[in-house]
mmCIF file as Biopython writes it, N, C-alpha, C and O atoms, coordinates in Angstrom:
data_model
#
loop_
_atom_site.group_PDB
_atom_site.id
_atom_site.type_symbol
_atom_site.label_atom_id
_atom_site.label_alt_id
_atom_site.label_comp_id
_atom_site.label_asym_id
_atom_site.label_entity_id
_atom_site.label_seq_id
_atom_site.pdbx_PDB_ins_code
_atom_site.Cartn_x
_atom_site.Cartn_y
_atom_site.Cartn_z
_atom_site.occupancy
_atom_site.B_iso_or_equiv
_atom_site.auth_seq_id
_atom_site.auth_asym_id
_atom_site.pdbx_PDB_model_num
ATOM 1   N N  . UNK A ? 1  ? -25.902 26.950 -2.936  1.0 0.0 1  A 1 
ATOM 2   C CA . UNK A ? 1  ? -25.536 25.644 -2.415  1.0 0.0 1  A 1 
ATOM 3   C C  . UNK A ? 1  ? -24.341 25.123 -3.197  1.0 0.0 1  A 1 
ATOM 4   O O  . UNK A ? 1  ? -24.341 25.313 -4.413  1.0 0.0 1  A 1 
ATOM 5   N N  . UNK A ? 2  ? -23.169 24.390 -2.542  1.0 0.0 2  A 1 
ATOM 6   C CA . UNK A ? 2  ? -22.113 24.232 -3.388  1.0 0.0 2  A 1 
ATOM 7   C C  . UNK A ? 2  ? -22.183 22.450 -3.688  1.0 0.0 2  A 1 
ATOM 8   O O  . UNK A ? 2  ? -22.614 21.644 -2.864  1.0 0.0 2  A 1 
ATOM 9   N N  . UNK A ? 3  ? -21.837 22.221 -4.579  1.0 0.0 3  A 1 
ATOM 10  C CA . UNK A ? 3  ? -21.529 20.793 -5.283  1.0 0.0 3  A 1 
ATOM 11  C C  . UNK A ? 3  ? -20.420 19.963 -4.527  1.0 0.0 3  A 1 
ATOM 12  O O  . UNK A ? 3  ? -20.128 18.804 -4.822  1.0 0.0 3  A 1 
ATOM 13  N N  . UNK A ? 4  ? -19.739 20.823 -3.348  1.0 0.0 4  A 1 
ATOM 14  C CA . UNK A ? 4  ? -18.736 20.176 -2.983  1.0 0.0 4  A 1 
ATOM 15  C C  . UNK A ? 4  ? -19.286 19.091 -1.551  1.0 0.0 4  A 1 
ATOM 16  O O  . UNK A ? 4  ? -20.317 19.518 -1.029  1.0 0.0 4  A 1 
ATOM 17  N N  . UNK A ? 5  ? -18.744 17.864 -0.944  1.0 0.0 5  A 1 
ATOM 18  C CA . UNK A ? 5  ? -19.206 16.853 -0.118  1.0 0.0 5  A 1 
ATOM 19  C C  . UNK A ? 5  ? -18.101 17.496 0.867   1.0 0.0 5  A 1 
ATOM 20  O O  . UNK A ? 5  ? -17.077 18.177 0.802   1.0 0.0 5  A 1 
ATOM 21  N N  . UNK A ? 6  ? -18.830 16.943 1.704   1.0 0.0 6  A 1 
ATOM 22  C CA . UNK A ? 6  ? -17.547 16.686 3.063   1.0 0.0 6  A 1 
ATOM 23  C C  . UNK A ? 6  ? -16.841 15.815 2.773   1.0 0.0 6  A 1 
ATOM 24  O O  . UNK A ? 6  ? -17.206 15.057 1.875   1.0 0.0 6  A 1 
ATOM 25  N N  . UNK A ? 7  ? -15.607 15.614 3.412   1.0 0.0 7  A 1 
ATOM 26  C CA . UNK A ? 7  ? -15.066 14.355 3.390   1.0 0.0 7  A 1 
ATOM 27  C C  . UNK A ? 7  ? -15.265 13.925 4.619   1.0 0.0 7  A 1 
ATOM 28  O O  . UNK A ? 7  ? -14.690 14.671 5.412   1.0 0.0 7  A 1 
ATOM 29  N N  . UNK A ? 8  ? -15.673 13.287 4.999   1.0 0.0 8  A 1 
ATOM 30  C CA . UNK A ? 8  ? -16.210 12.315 6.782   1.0 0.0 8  A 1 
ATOM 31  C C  . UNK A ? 8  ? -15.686 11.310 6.323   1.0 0.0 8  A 1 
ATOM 32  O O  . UNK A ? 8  ? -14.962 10.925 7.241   1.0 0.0 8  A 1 
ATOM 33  N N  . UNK A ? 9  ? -15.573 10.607 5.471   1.0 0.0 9  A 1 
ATOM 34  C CA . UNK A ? 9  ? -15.221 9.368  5.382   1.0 0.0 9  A 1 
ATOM 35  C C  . UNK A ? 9  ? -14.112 9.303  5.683   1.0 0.0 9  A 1 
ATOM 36  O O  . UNK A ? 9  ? -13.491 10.357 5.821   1.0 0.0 9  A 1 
ATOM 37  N N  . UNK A ? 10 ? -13.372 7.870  5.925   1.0 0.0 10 A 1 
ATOM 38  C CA . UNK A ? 10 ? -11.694 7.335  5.789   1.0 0.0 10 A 1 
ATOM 39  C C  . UNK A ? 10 ? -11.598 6.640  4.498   1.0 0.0 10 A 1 
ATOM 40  O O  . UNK A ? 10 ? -10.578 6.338  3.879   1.0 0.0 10 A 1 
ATOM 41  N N  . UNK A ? 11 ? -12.371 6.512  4.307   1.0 0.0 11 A 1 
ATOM 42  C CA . UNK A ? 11 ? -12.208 4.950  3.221   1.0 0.0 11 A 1 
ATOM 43  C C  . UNK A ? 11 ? -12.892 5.907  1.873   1.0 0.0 11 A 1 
ATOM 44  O O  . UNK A ? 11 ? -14.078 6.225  1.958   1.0 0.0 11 A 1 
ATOM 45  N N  . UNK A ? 12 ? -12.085 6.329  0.662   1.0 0.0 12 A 1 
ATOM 46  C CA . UNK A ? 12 ? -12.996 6.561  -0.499  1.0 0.0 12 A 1 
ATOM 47  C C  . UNK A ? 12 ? -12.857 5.732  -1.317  1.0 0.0 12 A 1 
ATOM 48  O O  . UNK A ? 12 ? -11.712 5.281  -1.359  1.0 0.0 12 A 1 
ATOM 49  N N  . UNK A ? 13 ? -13.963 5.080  -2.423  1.0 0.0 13 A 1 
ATOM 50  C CA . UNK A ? 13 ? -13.550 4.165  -3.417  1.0 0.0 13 A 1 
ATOM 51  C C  . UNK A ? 13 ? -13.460 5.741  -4.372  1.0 0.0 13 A 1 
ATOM 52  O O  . UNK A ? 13 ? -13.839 6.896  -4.178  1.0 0.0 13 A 1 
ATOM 53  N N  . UNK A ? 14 ? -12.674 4.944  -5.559  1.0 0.0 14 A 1 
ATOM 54  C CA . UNK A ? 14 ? -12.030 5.655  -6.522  1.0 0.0 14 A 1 
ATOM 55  C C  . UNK A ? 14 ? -12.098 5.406  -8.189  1.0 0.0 14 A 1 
ATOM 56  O O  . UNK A ? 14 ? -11.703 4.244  -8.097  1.0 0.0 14 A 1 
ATOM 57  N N  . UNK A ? 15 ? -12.242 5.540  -9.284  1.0 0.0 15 A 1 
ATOM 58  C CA . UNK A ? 15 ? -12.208 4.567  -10.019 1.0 0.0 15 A 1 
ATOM 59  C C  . UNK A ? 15 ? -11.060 5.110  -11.131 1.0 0.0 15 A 1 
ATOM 60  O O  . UNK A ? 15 ? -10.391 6.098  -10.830 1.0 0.0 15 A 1 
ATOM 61  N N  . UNK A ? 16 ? -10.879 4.523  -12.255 1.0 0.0 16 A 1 
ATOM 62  C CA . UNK A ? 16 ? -9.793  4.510  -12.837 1.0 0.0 16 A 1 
ATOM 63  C C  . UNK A ? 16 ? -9.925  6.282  -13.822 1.0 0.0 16 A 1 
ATOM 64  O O  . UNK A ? 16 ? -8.890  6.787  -14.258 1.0 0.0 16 A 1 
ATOM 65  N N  . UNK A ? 17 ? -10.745 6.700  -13.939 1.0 0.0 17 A 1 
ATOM 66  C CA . UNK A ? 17 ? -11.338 8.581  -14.155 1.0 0.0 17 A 1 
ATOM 67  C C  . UNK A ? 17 ? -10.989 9.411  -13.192 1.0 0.0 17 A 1 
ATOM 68  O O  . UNK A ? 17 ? -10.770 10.608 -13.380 1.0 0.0 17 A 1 
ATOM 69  N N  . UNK A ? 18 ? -10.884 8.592  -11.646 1.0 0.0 18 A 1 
ATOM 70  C CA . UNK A ? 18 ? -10.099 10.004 -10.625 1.0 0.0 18 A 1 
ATOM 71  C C  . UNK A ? 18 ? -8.441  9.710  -11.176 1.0 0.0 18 A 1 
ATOM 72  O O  . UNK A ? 18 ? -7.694  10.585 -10.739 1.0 0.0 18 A 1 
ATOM 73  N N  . UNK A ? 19 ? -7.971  9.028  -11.741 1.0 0.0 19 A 1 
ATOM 74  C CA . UNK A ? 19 ? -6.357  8.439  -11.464 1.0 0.0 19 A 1 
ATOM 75  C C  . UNK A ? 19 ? -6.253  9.999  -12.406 1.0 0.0 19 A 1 
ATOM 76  O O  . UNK A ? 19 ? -7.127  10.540 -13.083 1.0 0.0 19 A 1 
ATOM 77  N N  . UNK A ? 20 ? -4.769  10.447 -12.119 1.0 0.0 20 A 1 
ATOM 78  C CA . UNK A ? 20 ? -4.134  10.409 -10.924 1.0 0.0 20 A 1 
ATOM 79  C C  . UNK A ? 20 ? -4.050  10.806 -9.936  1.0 0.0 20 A 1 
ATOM 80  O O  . UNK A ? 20 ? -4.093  12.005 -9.661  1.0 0.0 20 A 1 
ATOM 81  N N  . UNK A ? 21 ? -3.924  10.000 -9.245  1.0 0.0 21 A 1 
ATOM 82  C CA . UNK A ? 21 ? -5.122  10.210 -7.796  1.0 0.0 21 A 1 
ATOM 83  C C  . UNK A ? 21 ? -4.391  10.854 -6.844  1.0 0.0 21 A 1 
ATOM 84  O O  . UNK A ? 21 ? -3.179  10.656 -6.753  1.0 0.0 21 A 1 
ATOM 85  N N  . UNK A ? 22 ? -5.082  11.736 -5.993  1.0 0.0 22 A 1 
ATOM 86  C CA . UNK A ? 22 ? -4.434  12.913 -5.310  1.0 0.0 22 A 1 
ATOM 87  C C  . UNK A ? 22 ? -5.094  13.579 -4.105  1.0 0.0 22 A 1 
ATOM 88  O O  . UNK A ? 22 ? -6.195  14.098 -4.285  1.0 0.0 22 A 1 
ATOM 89  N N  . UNK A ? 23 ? -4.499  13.619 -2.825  1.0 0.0 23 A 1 
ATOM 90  C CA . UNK A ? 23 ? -5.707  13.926 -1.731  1.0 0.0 23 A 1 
ATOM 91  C C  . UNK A ? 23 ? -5.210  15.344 -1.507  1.0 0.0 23 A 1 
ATOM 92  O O  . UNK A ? 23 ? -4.057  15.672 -1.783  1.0 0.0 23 A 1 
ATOM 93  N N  . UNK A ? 24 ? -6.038  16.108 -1.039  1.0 0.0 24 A 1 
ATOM 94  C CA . UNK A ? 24 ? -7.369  15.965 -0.848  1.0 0.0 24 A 1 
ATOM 95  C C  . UNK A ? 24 ? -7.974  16.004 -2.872  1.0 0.0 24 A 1 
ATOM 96  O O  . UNK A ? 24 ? -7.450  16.352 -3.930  1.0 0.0 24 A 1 
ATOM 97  N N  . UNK A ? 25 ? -8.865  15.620 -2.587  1.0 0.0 25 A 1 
ATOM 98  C CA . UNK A ? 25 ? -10.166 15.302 -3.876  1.0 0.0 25 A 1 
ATOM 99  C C  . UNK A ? 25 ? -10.921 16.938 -4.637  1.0 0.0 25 A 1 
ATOM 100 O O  . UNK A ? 25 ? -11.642 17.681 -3.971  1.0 0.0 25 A 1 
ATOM 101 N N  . UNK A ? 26 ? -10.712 17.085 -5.447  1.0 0.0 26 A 1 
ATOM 102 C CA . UNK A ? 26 ? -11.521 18.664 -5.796  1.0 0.0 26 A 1 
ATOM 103 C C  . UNK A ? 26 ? -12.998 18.383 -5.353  1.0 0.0 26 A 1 
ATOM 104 O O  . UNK A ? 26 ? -13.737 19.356 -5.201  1.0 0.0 26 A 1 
ATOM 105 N N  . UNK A ? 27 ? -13.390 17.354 -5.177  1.0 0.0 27 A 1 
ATOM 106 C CA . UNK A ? 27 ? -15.018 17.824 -4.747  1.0 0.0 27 A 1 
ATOM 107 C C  . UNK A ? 27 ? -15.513 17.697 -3.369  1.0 0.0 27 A 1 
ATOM 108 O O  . UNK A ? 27 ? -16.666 17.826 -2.956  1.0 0.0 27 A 1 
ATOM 109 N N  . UNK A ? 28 ? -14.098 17.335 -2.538  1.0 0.0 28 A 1 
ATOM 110 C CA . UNK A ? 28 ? -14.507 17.550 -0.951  1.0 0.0 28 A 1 
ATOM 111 C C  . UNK A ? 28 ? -14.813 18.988 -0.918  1.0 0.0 28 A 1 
ATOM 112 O O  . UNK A ? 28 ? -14.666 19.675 -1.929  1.0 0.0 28 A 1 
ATOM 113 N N  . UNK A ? 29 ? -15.233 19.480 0.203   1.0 0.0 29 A 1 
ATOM 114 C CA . UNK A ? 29 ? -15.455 20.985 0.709   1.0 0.0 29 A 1 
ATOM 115 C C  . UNK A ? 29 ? -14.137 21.245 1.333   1.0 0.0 29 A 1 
ATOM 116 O O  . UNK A ? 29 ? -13.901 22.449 1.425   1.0 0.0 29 A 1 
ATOM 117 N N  . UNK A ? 30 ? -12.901 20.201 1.941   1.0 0.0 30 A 1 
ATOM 118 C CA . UNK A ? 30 ? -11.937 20.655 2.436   1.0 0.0 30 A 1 
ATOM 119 C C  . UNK A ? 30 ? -10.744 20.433 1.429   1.0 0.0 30 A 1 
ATOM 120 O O  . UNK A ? 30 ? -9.557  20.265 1.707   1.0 0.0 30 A 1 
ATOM 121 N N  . UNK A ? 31 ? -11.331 20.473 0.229   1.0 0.0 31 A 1 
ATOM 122 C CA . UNK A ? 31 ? -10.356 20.169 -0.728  1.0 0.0 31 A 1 
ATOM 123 C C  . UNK A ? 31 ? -8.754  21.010 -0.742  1.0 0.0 31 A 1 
ATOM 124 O O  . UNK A ? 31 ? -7.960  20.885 -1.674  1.0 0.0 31 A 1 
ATOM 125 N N  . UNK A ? 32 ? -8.504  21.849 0.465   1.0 0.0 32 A 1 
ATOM 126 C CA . UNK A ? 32 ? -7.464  23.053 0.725   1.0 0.0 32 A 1 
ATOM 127 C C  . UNK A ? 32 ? -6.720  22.597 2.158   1.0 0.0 32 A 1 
ATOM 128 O O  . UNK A ? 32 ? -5.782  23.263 2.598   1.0 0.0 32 A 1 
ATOM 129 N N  . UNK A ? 33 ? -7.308  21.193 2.968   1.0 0.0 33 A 1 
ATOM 130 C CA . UNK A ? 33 ? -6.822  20.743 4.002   1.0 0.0 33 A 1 
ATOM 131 C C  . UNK A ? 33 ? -5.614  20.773 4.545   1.0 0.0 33 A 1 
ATOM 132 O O  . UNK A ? 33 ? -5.067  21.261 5.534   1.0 0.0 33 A 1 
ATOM 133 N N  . UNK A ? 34 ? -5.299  19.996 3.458   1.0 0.0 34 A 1 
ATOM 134 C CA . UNK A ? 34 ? -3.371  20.147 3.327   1.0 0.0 34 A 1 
ATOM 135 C C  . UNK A ? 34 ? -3.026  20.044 1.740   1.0 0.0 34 A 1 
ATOM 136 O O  . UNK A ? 34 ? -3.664  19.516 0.830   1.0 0.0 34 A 1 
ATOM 137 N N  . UNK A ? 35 ? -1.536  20.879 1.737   1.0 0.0 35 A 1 
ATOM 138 C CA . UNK A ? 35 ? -0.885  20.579 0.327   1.0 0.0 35 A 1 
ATOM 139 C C  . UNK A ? 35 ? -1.960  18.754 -0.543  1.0 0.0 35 A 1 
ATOM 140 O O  . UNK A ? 35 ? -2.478  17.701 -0.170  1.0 0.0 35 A 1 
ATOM 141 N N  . UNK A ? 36 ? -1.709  19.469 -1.679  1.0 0.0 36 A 1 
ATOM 142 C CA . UNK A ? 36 ? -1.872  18.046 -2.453  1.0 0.0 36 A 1 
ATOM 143 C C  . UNK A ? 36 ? -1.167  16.950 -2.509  1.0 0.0 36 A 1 
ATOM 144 O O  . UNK A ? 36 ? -0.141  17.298 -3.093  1.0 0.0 36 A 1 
ATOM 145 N N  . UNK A ? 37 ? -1.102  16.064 -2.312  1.0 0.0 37 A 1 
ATOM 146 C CA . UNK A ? 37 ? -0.376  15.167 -2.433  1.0 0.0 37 A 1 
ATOM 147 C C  . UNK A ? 37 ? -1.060  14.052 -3.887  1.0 0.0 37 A 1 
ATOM 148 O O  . UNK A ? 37 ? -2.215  13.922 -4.293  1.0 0.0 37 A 1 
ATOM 149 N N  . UNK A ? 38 ? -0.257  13.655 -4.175  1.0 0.0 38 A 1 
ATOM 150 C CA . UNK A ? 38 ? -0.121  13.068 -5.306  1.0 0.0 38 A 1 
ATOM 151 C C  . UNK A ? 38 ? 0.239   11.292 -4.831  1.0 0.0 38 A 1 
ATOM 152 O O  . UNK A ? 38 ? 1.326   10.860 -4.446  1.0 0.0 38 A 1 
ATOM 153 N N  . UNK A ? 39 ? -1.015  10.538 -5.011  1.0 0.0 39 A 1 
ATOM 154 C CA . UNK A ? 39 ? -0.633  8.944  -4.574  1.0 0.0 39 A 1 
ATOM 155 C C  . UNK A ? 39 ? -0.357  7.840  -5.730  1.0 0.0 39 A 1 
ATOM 156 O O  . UNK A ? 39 ? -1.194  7.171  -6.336  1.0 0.0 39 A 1 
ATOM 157 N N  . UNK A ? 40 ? 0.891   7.840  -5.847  1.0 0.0 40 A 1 
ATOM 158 C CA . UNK A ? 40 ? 1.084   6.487  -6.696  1.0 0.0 40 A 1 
ATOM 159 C C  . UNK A ? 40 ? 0.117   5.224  -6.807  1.0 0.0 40 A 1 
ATOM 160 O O  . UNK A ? 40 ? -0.363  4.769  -5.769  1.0 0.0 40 A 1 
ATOM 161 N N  . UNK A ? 41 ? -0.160  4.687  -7.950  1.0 0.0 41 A 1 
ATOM 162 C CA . UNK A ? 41 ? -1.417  3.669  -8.082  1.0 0.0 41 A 1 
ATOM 163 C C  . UNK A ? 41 ? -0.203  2.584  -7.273  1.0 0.0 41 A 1 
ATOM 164 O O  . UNK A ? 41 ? 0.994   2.800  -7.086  1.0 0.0 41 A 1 
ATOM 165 N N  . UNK A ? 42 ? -1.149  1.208  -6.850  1.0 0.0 42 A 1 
ATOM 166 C CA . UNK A ? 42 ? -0.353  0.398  -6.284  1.0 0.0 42 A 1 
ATOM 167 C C  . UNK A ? 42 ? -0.902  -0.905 -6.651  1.0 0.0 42 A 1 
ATOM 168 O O  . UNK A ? 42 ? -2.064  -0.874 -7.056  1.0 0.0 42 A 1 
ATOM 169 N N  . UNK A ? 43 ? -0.229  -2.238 -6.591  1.0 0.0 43 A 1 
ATOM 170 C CA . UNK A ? 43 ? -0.898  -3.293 -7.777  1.0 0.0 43 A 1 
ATOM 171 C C  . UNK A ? 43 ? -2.152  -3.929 -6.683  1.0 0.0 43 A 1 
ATOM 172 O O  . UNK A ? 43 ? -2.948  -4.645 -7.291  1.0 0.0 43 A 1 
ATOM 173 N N  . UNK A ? 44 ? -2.446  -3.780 -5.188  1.0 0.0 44 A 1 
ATOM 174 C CA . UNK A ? 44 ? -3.564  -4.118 -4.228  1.0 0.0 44 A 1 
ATOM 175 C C  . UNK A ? 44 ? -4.548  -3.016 -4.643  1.0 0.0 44 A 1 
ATOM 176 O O  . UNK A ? 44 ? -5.655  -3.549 -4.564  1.0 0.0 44 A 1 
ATOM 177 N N  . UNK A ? 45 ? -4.638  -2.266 -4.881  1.0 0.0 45 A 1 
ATOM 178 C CA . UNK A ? 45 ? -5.136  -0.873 -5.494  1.0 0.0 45 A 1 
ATOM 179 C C  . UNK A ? 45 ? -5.979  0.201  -4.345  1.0 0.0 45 A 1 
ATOM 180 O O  . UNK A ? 45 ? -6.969  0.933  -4.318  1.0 0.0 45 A 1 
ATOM 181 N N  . UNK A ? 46 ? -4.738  -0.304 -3.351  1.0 0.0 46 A 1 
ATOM 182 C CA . UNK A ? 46 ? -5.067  0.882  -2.114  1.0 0.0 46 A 1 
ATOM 183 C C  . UNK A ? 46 ? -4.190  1.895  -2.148  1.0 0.0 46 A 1 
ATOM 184 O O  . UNK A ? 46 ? -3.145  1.910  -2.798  1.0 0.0 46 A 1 
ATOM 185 N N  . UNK A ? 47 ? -4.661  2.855  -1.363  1.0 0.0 47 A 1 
ATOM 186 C CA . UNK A ? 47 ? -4.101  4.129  -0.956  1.0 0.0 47 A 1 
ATOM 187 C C  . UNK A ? 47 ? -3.840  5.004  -0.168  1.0 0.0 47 A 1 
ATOM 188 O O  . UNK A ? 47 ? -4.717  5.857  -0.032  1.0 0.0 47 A 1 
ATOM 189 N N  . UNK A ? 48 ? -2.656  5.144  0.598   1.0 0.0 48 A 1 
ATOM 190 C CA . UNK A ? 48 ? -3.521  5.969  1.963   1.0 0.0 48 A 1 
ATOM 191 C C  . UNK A ? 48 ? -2.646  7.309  2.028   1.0 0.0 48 A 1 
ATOM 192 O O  . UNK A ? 48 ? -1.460  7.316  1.697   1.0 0.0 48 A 1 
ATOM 193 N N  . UNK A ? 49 ? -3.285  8.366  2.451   1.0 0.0 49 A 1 
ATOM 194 C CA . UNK A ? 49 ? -2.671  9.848  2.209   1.0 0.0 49 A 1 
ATOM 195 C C  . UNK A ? 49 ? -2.158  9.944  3.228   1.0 0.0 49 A 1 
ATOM 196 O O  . UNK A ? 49 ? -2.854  9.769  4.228   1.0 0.0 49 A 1 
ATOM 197 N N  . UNK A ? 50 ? -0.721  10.265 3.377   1.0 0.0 50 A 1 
ATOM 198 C CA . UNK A ? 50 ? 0.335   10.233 4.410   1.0 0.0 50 A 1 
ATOM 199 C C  . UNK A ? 50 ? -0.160  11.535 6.076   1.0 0.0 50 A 1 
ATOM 200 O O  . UNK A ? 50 ? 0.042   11.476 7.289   1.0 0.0 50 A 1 
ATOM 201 N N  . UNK A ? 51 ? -1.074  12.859 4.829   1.0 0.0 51 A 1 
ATOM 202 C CA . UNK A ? 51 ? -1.237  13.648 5.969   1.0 0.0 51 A 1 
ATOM 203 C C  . UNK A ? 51 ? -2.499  13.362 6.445   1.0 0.0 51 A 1 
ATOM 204 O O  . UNK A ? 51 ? -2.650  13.681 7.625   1.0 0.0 51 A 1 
ATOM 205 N N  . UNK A ? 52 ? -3.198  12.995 6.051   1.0 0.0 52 A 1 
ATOM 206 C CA . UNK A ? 52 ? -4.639  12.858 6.549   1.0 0.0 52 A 1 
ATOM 207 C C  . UNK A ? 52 ? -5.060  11.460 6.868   1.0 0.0 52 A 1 
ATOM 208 O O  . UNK A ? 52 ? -5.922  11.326 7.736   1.0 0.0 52 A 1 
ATOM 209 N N  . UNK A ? 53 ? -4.494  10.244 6.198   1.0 0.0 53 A 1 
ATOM 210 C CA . UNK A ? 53 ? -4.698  9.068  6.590   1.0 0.0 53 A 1 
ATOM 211 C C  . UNK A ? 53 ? -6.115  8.445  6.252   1.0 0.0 53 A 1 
ATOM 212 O O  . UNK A ? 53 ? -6.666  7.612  6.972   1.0 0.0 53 A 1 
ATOM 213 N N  . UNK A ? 54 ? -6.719  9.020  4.900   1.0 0.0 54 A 1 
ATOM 214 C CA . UNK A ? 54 ? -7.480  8.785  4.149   1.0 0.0 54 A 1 
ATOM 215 C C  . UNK A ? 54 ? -6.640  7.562  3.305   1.0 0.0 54 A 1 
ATOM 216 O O  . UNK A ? 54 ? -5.510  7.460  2.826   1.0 0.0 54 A 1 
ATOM 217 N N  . UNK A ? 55 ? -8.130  6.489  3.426   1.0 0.0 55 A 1 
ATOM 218 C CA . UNK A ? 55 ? -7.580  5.149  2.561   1.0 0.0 55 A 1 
ATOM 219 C C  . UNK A ? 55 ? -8.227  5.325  0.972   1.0 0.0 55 A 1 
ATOM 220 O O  . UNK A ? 55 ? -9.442  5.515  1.025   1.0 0.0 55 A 1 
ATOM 221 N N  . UNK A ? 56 ? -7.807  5.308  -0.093  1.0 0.0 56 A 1 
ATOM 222 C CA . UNK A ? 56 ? -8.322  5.421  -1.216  1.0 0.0 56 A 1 
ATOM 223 C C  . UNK A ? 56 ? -8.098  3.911  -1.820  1.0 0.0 56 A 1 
ATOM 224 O O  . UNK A ? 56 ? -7.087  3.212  -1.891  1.0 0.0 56 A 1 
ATOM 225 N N  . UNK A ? 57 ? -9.412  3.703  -2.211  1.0 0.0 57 A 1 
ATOM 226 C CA . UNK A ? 57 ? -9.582  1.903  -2.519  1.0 0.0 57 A 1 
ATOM 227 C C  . UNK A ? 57 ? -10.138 2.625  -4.100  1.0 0.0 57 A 1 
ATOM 228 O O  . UNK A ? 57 ? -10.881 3.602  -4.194  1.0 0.0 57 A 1 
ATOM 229 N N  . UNK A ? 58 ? -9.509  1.787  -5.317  1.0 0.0 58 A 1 
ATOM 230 C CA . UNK A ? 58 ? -9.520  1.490  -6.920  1.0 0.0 58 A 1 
ATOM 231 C C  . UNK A ? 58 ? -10.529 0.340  -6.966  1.0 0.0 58 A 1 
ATOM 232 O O  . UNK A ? 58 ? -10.273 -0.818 -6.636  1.0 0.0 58 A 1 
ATOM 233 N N  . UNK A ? 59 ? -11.725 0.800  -7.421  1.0 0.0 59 A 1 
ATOM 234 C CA . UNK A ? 59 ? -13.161 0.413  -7.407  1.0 0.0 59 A 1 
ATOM 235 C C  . UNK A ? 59 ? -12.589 -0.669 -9.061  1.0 0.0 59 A 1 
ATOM 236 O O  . UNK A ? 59 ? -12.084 0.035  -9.935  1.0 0.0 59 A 1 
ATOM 237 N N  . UNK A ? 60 ? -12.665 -1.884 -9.321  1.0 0.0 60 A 1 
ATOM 238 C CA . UNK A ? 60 ? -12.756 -2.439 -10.476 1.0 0.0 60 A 1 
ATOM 239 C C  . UNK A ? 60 ? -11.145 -2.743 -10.463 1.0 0.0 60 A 1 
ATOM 240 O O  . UNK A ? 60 ? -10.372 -2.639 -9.511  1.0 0.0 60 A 1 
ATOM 241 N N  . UNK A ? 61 ? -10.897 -3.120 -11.713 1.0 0.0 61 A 1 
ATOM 242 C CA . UNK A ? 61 ? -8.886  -3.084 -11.700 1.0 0.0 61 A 1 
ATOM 243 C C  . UNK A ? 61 ? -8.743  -2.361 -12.905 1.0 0.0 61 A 1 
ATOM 244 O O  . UNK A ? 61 ? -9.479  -2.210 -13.880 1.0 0.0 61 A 1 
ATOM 245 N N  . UNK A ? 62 ? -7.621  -1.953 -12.602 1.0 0.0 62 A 1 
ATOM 246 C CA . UNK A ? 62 ? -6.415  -0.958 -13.242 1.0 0.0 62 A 1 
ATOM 247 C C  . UNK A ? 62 ? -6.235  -1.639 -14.968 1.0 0.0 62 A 1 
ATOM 248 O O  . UNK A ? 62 ? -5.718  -2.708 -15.290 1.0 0.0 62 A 1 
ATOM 249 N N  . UNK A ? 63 ? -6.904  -0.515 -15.913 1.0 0.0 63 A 1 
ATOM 250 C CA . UNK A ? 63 ? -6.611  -1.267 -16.985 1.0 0.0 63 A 1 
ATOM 251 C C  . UNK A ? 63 ? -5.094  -1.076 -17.886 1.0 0.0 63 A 1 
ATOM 252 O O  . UNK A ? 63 ? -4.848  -1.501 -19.015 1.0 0.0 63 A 1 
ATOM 253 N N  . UNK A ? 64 ? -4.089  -0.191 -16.847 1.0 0.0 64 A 1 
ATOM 254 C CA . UNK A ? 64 ? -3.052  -0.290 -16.872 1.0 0.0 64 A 1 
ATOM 255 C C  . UNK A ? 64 ? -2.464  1.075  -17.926 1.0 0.0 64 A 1 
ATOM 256 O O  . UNK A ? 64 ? -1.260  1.315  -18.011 1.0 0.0 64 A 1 
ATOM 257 N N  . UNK A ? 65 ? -3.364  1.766  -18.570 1.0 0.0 65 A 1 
ATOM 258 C CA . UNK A ? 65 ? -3.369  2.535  -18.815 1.0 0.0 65 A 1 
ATOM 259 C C  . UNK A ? 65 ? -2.795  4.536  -18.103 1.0 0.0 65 A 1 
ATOM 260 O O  . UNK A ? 65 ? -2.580  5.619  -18.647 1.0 0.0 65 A 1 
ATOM 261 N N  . UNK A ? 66 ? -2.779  3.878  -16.347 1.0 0.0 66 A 1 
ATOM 262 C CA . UNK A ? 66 ? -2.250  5.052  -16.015 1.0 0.0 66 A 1 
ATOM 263 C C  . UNK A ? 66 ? -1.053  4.737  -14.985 1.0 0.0 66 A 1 
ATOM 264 O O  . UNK A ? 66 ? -1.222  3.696  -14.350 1.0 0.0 66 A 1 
ATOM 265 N N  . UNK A ? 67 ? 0.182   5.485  -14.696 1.0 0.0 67 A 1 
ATOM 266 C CA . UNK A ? 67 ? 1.074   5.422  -14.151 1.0 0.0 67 A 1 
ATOM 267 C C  . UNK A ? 67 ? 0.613   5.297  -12.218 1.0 0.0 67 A 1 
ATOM 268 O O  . UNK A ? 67 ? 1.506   5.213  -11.375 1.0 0.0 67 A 1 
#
């Protein structure tokens, strides 16, 4: 049995331990979907992945510590 989730969702929360944050996620099962992309933090602390259109929401705020 593998440790990895689907991704079904649109919406993932995230917290400041995934930064720097990057879709697809190593623990989806489609973590190979498309190239990685790499998402700049943003000061609303959303995110959305240009190929897949996954929203990544920053659970808490940014203690400013990552780029």
């Amino acid at each position: 049995m593998s440790d990895r989730q689907n991704n079904t969702q649109r919406v993932i929360e995230v917290t400041e331990n995934d930064l720097p944050l990057h879709c697809p996620m190593p623990q989806h099962a489609d973590w190979n979907a498309h190239p990685r992309v790499y998402l700049p933090s943003s000061r609303a602390g959303k995110r959305f992945c240009p190929y897949c259109g996954t929203l990544y929401r920053l659970k808490g705020k940014p203690s400013g510590g990552h780029h």
